[in-house]
C-alpha angles and dihedrals in degrees: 000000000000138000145198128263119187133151153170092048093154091190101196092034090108116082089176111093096219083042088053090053098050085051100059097037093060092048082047093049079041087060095041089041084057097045091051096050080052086223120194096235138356107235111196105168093196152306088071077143125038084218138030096238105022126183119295093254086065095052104046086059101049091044081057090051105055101038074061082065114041090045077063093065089241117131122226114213119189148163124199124259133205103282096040097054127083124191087213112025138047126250130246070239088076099055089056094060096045088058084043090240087121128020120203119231099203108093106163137183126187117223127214086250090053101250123136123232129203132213119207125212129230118236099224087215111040110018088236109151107223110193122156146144128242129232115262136178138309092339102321089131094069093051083058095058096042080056096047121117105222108182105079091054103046088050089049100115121217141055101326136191124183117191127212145165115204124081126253127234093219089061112109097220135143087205115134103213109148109226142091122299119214127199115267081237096078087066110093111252127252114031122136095232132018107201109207130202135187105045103093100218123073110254127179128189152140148232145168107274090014106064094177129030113174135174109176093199115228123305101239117334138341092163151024086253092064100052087060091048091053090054083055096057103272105160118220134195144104130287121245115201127192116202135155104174074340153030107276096182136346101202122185105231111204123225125200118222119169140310123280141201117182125201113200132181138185104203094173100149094000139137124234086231085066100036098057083048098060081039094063090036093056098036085060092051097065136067107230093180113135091344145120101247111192116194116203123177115179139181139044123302115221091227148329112077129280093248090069088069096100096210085145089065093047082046092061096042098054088051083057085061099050108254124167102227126343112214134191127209098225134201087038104108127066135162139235097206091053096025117165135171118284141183099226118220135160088220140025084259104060089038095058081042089057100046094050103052083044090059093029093058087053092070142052126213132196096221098066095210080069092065136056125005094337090050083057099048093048089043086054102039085052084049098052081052099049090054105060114107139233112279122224125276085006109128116230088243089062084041105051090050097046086054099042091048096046087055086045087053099050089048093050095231120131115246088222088064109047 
């Protein structure tokens, strides 16, 4: 018996139109790969969408997909992450279980005493007993697990998987997810596999009471970052696990995805006259047909200002030469001459991260969930929804309120009441 674990798809994340391609073909090659392996059942513990309702052309795409699938006879079982939940809305999720393409393992009840109980379901096939939590909020999830009843879980016999989607802080890993991390210790003891979303390279270990923990990565791109790991080498792909009372084999599939070239420039005391030079040198050295080129130039100039680094020229350049998508690591160059102060960052993540705990440790709030860590994951949870645009077909009017009412709801303020 075996089944597929993958993760972290974000279908919808991709603006450029050749990146958007390349999206969708490796989730299709994850679905055939899955078919091929004729795997018992298909695990994604959570961001299959970047958003929780993304444009009609993703999900399109993703309802063709799965009904591949299902008319596979594979199950699909999910739980959301934190890019595909709403606290207001469904999820495109959702649709795909009402037509059976997809089935939720969270299945929650909330006890007098507070506590929180979990049903497992049962895997027709194969009698595995599938049970998770998905991954919430600014740190809700964490107050789940603190809630959870665990005995009856850990004392659950057979062959057990418990999905999740949150990292964990006694995972060795040089990813560079933003996010919060949580102590092993919240998961419930003694499953067989532990199938982790969220962190976006694959990581396997194991520890007493936790046999395997496994996050797959995700399958092409969820961020910029990614994109310039990939040009380094990171492998992506999807995990394959055989198991009969317990896990045989957990094996790393690759996937491939598309070529890459990096450019990649230090210009620590250096002058924009010589950094444009090693740009166009370098630029010369590579071949950009048909490839990802990623441009990253790094450090602090000793004078002149950023703009005079000329990256739209080698852009244009690069696309006469027919790349794919040329792509610049922003946020990377500074100046001593017009210095200013800056929050540093390797990615726009850790960058808005940075920003916000700089403005946030200025002020003091009366509601404690405002300051501190928890003020900067609820400043960053209202950005993310700020920032979705508007869908297709959908009037300002319907737009205006889904938005208002998500921040409302982060906040945990009524909207009645505001």
């Amino acid at each position: 018996m075996k089944f597929a674990h993958l993760s972290d798809i974000h279908l919808g994340f991709q603006k450029n139109e050749p990146l958007q391609k390349i999206e969708q073909q490796v989730f299709e090659n994850a679905m055939e790969k899955c078919i091929s392996l004729n795997v018992d059942f298909i695990l994604i513990p959570g961001d299959m969408f970047h958003v929780n309702i993304p444009e009609m052309r993703v999900q399109k795409y993703a309802f063709a997909m799965f009904r591949k699938i299902h008319d596979a006879g594979i199950p699909v079982y999910v739980v959301y992450g934190s890019h595909d939940f709403s606290p207001v809305s469904n999820s495109v999720i959702d649709l795909l279980v009402e037509t059976g393409y997809l089935t939720k393992v969270t299945r929650a009840t909330s006890k007098e005493d507070g506590s929180i109980s979990l049903e497992f379901i049962v895997d027709k096939n194969t009698g595995a007993k599938i049970t998770g939590l998905s991954g919430l909020k600014v740190g809700k999830d964490v107050e789940w697990y603190e809630k959870l009843e665990r005995t009856s879980l850990e004392d659950e016999s057979g062959f057990k998987i418990f999905l999740f989607h949150g990292g964990i802080a006694d995972m060795k890993t040089d990813s560079g997810m933003d996010g919060d991390q949580m102590p092993l210790s919240l998961l419930p003891k003694n499953f067989e596999y532990y199938a982790g979303g969220h962190m976006h390279k694959f990581n396997h270990q194991k520890f007493t009471d936790y046999e395997h923990v496994v996050y797959p990565g995700t399958p092409f791109a969820g961020y910029h970052q990614d994109l310039e790991e990939n040009a380094k080498g990171q492998k992506r792909g999807l995990v394959l696990v055989e198991f009969e009372d317990k896990v045989k084999s957990v094996e790393f599939i690759e996937l491939e995805n598309t070529q890459y070239e990096i450019i990649e420039v230090d210009a620590n005391n250096r002058r924009a006259e010589s950094i444009n030079s090693e740009l166009v040198e370098k630029t010369k050295e590579i071949d950009a047909a048909n490839k990802v080129v990623i441009i990253k130039v790094a450090g602090e100039m000793i004078s002149g200002k950023t703009a005079d680094v000329d990256i739209s020229l080698i852009r244009d350049k690069l696309n006469d030469s027919g790349s794919l998508v040329v792509n610049i690591a922003k946020n990377q160059l500074k100046s001593k001459e017009y210095s200013i102060t800056e929050a540093k960052g390797s990615n726009k993540e850790e960058v808005e991260t940075n920003v916000i705990a700089e403005n946030i440790g200025q002020l003091r709030f009366e509601q404690s969930i405002l300051n501190g860590e928890s003020g900067i994951k609820l400043a960053k949870r209202i950005l993310e929804e700020l920032s979705q645009g508007q869908l297709a077909n959908e009037k300002k009017n319907d737009y205006i309120p889904r938005v208002r009412d998500s921040v409302l709801a982060i906040l945990g303020v009524n909207k009645d009441d505001s």
